[in-house]
Structures are given as C-alpha cells and as structure tokens.
C-alpha positions, 0 to 999 in steps of 0.5 A: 725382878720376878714376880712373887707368888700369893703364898709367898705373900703375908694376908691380912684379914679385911671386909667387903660389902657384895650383893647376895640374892635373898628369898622370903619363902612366905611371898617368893619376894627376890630381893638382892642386899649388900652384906659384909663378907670377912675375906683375906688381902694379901699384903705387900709390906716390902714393895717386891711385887715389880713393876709390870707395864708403865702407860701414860694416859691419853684421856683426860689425865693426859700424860699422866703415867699409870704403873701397875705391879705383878703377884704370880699371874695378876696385874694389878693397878692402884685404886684410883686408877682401877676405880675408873672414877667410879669411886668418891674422893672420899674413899679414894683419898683415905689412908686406910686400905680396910677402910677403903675396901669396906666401902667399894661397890661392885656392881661392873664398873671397876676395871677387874678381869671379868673372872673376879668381877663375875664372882663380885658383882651381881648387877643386870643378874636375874634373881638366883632362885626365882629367875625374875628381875630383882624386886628391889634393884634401885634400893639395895640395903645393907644388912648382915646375914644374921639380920637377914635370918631373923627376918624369915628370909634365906640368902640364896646359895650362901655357903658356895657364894661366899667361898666364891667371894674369899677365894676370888679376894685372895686374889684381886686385891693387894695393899702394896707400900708405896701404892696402897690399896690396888685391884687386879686390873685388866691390861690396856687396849689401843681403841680404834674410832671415830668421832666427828669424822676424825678417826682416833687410835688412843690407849685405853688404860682399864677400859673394860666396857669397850666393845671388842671389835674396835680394841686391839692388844699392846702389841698390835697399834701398828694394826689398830692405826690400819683399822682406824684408816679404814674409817676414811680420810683424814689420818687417824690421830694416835695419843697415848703410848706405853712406857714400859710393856708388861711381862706378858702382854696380850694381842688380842689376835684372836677373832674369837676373842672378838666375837665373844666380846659381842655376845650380850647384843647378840643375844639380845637381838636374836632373843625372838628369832632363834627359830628362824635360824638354820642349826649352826645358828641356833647353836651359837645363839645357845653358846652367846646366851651362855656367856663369853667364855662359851663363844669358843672358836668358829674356825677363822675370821672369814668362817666367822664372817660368814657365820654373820651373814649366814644369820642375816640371811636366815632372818629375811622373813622378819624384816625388824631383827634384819634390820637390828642384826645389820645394825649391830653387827656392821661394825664387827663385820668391818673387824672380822674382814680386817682380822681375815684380811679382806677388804673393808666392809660395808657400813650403813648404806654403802654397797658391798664390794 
C-alpha cells in the first residue's frame, strides 16, 4: 500500500504545551515557561497510512512487536513506544489523543527526529536573548502568553517560534485508528557494546540518545556483529530482529554521519584548547559547535581518522585535554577504522598497531 501524503490527510485542531524563553526588561531576568500552543494533527480516521517496519523488541519487552506506519516521508510509532517510558501511565493509557498531547513534555526525551525535536524542545539551551543558563531551569511554570504580557515580561522570538511549532506539529504527530496518538519516530539501530565482557549486538528500537559510533542502520547487522567481535572473546550474543523492513531503510554507512553524532563531547572537550589547535581544527571545532548538521563531510573514514589524531597530537602541551580527548575519542577511533577497514584501534592502554 503506498503511503498517503499530509495534505491528503484531514487535521484536527489540538494544543501543545512547549517551553518559550521569556525576558523581564526591568532586571534582564531569562527565565523559560511552559505555554499552550494551538497546532494542527493530521488525522487518520481510515487507518490508510500502511504499515512501514515491524520489529520485535530486545529490551525488556522482549518479543514484543513494535509497528510503525508511514504519511508521505515520516515514520511514525504510537506513543507508548515513541514516549520511550518517558510518559506517566496516566497519559499513556487515556483514550483521548488531545488529552494525551496537552499533557506531553518535551524536553529530548521522546524518540522524535532531531528536525522536530529541535523546534519542540529547549532543554540544555541558553536563554535566547541573554545567552545565560535559564535562571529558572528546575521550576519551569505554566502560563499563557497573555499572563506572561500582563506581567511586563516579553516571550522571546514569539511570532517565529510559534509558526516554528505548528509547522513542525503538522508534521510529527498522527492520530491513526487503531493505533491512537503516534509521533514521528526515528527508525531503530543495531547496537554494538559490551557489558561485562560480553559483547552484544541488540536492536535498539527508538533509541536516539545512543552515541554514533556503536550504532549501525537495518541494513548493516552483518557489520554490527563484525564490530561487536572486535571487543574480543567471547562471540557477541544478537537479540532482536526485524519482522518486516521499512520502505526505506537507512545504513548509516556514512562516517560523517558518525562523527557528527560526537559533536557535543567534542565540543566540550576542546571548549579551552581551540588555540591549540592547527587551522583545520579550529574549523571543525567551529562547525561541532555549530551542531550536527554543520559536521558535513571530512573526506573518508581514514581522513576522518587521522583528523582525530591530528587534534591529540596539537594538544601535547596541555596534558589534562589529551588526556580527556584520548578518552572520549578511543571508541570513535575503533569505529572510524573499522568503517575505513583498517585494523582495530587501540583502547585504554593497549599499544597502537
């Protein structure tokens, strides 16, 4: 069956609650609150959006079986699995998807594709207008822009924000018959780790926090299990599989990919030693800081590879960032050899080859 489009699809009109940076020109206080947004959900009512991937679960609801659907380019997954548990019973469990969307939270912990969940969600964000920590990060309220106004405080960016909002709505979230309120989901990974000295290769249904270089695409468990067997013996055990494969499922085949997974750390790590660091560096310190999609293509895996060591090398006067940059990185050292077919990195302690 192929998958409808958006505007073939009916809306109805629902609200969301999303956190607005707000500013009180009388102290220059930045403080953030949670205010309702009206927004449009495209609905579903004849169940046509097919079926677009069937997975069975290696986590703890093993052998439960996850089935997401399709509208135009978006997967989508119904809430209690998109929600990653990250949602109360009491939502989960309520028959009415208005209901259940007035009372989601978003702040990164839902499995969303990071295009919607950047518009969505402000957490770990400085204030918009003061660049500072939001003075009220632990007590965010609930208010109206109206009570807001009354106040003598302004919400920050309002206008732009909130066709940001509607827009991004309109197309991550469906009611379905039969399925009920579904986000827009990200497709699952095979997970290569280990635990215990055990390696594991295990199918990660909605887990968008992992870090990039222990995650591979559907197609690519045959490479997974080959990574997975550079941790050592003993064989890694597989859990998980895919019952039916999506219309289009990703590789993640890309280094680059990978590497702009490990930009936040990267970032981080290299915050105070910028300087240090030779004119290519800098530039791809520039485009980490910058976010995900600014990490574009550093030519192959190997370029990539040596870029890595390129950077530790440069940091040989300032022993406390090699030490943290050899750290952080020794795991994306190991994936960037595999993906350029070299042999296995070192970790920890052990000698180069």
């Amino acid at each position: 069956m192929r998958a409808p489009s958006f505007a073939q699809l009916p809306t109805v009109r629902h609200r969301i609650h999303v956190d607005f940076d707000v500013l009180d020109p009388r102290t220059g206080a930045g403080t953030r609150s949670r205010i309702p947004v009206e927004v449009d959900v495209h609905e579903d009512r004849h169940g046509v959006s097919p079926p677009d991937g069937v997975y069975a679960d290696a986590g703890r609801g093993r052998n439960r079986l996850v089935t997401y659907c399709r509208v135009g380019d978006t997967g989508f997954a119904p809430l209690p699995h998109a929600a990653l548990g990250n949602c109360p019973d009491i939502v989960l469990e309520d028959p009415d998807p208005g209901r259940q969307l007035a009372q989601l939270k978003f702040s990164g912990q839902y499995a969303l594709p990071r295009r919607f969940d950047d518009v969505l969600s402000s957490d770990r964000r400085l204030h918009a207008a003061t660049g500072r920590r939001i003075e009220n990060y632990w007590s965010v309220p609930n208010e109206t822009f109206e009570e807001v106004e009354r106040s003598g405080r302004e919400v920050v960016d309002r206008e732009e924000r909130v066709a940001a909002i509607r827009e991004a709505a309109a197309r991550c979230f469906l009611i379905r018959r039969n399925m009920g309120l579904c986000m827009a989901a990200v497709q699952p990974v095979w997970g290569a780790f280990e635990r215990g000295g055990q390696p594991f290769v295990q199918l990660h249904i909605l887990a968008p926090g992992r870090r990039q270089h222990d995650v591979f695409g559907l197609l690519r468990k045959d490479e997974a299990t080959a990574f997975a067997q550079g941790f050592g013996a003993p064989e890694p055990i597989v859990s998980g599989r895919i019952v039916e494969m999506p219309s289009e499922p990703e590789t993640r085949d890309d280094p680059a990919i990978v590497l702009a997974g490990e930009q936040a750390w990267i970032v981080r790590v290299l915050r105070e030693a910028v300087t240090a660091l030779p004119a290519e560096g800098v530039a791809f310190w520039h485009d980490c800081a910058q976010g995900p999609d600014a990490v574009k293509g550093y030519g192959s895996a190997a370029d990539m590879l040596r870029l890595v060591d390129r950077i530790e090398a440069a940091l040989h006067d300032r022993p406390g960032t090699a030490a943290n940059w050899r750290a952080e990185a020794r795991r994306l050292r190991r994936r960037l050899a595999f993906e350029a077919g070299l042999a296995p990195m070192p970790i920890d302690g052990e000698p180069r080859p």
